[in-house]
ZAMARGU-4260 file (C-alpha; in steps of 0.2 Angstrom, whole numbers, plus 5000, padded with zeros to 4 digits):
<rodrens>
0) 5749/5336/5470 | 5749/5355/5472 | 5733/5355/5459 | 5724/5341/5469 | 5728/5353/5484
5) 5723/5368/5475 | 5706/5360/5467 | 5700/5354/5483 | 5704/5371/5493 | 5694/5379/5479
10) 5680/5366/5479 | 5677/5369/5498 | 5679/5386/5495 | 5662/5386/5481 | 5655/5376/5494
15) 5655/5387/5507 | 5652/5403/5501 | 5640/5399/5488 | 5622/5400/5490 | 5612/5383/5494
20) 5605/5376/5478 | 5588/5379/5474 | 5585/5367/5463 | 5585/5351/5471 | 5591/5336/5464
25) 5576/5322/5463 | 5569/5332/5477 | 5550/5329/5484 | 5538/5333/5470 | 5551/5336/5457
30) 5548/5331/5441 | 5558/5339/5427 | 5550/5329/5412 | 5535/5324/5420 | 5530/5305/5416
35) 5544/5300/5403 | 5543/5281/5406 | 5561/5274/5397 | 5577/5280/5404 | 5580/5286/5387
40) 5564/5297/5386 | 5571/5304/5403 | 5589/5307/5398 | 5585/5317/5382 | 5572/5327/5391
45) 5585/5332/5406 | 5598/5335/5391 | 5586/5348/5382 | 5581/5356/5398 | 5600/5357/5402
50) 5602/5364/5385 | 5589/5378/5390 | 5594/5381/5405 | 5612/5382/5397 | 5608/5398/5386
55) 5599/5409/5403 | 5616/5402/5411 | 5625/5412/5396 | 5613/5427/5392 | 5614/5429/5414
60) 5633/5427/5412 | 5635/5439/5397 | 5621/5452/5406 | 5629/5450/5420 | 5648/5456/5412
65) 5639/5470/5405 | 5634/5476/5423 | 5649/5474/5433 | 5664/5484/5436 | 5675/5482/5424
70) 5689/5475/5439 | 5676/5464/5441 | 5676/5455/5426 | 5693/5444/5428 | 5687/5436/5445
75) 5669/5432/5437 | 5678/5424/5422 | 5689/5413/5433 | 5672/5407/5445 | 5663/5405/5430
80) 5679/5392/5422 | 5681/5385/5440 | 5664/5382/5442 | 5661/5374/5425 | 5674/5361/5430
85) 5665/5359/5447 | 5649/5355/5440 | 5658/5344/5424 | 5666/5335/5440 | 5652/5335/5452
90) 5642/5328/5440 | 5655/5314/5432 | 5652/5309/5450 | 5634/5304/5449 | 5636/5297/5432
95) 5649/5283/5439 | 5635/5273/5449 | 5632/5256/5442 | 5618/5252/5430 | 5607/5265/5421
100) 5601/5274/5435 | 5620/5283/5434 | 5613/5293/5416 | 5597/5299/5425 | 5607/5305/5441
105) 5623/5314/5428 | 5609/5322/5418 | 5598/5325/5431 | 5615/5334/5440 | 5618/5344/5424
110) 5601/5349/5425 | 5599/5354/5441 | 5617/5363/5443 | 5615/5373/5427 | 5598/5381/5433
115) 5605/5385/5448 | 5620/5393/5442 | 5609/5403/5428 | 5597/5410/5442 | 5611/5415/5452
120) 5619/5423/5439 | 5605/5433/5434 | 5601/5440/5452 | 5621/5444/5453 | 5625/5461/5457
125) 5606/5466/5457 | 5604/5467/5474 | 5613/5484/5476
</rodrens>
């Protein structure tokens, strides 16, 4: 019980101190793989977009390392574990819908979530 307690205090706490996401999911005139037509075409396309935006998310991440103080680097290795299990869960969420609209909306959640989190990264202690 003391985890669930502690998971959901972190959870709101990425929530609210987080910057909005940019990348919105499905949002007006988004089209991440263009005119794919079988879910299947879709799903693979969002998984190698995902996988790209994957590898900015770690080069911004290992940048990013360099850049900080080093007293910094615990507390960045600890948001970057708690949110992997954020978006890993957040994610899972959308996947659970019924039928095969639920692989669209997990991959489509990876997608979107890892870009995000990659941009963010990458502006991180830039603005000083």
């Amino acid at each position: 019980m003391k985890h669930l307690i502690l998971f959901a205090a972190v959870g709101l706490a990425v929530l609210f101190t987080c910057p909005a996401v940019a990348t919105e999911m499905f949002g007006p005139g988004s089209r991440p793989c263009g005119d794919k037509s079988t879910t299947r075409d879709m799903v693979e396309c969002l998984a190698a977009k995902t996988k790209a935006a994957d590898q900015h998310l770690n080069a911004a991440y290992k940048d990013l390392l360099q850049r900080i103080d080093p007293e910094q680097a615990e507390p960045l290795k600890a948001a970057e574990r708690a949110w992997i299990q954020y978006r890993d869960a957040n994610c899972q969420f959308y996947s659970a819908h019924e039928g095969t609209i639920s692989q669209l909306l997990g991959a489509e959640c990876m997608r979107a979530l890892t870009v995000d989190r990659a941009a963010e990264l990458a502006k991180a202690d830039k603005e000083d």
